[in-house]
C-alpha positions in Angstrom: 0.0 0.0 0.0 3.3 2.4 1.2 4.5 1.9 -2.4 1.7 3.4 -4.3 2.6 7.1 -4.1 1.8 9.4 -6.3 3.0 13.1 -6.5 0.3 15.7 -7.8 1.2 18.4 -5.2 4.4 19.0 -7.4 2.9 18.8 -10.6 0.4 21.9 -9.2 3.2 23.5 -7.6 5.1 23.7 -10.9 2.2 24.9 -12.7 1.4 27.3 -10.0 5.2 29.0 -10.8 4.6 28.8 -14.6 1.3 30.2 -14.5 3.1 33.3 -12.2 6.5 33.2 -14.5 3.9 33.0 -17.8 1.9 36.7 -16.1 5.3 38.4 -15.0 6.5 37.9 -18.4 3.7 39.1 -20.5 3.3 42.3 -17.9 7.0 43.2 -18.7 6.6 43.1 -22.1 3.6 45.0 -21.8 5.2 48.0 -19.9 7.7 47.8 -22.2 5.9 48.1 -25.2 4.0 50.9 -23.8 7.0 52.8 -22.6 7.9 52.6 -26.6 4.9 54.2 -27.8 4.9 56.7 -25.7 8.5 57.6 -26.5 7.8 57.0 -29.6 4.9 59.3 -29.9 6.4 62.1 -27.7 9.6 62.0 -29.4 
């Protein structure tokens, strides 16, 4: 019975960080894109 383990904490764990990885990413981009259009547009 012991041996049956199975792990699906760490599988939602490791979603968990690439869901927050995947948001952090997408935001930086984001501001970045913004802060060339409004240098653009300003310039």
């Amino acid at each position: 019975m012991a041996a049956k383990r199975k792990p699906p904490t760490l599988q939602q764990k490791k979603e968990e960080v690439n869901k927050k990885g995947l948001i952090w990413s997408v935001s930086i981009v984001a501001g970045l894109i913004v802060l060339f259009t409004l240098a653009i547009i300003f310039k």
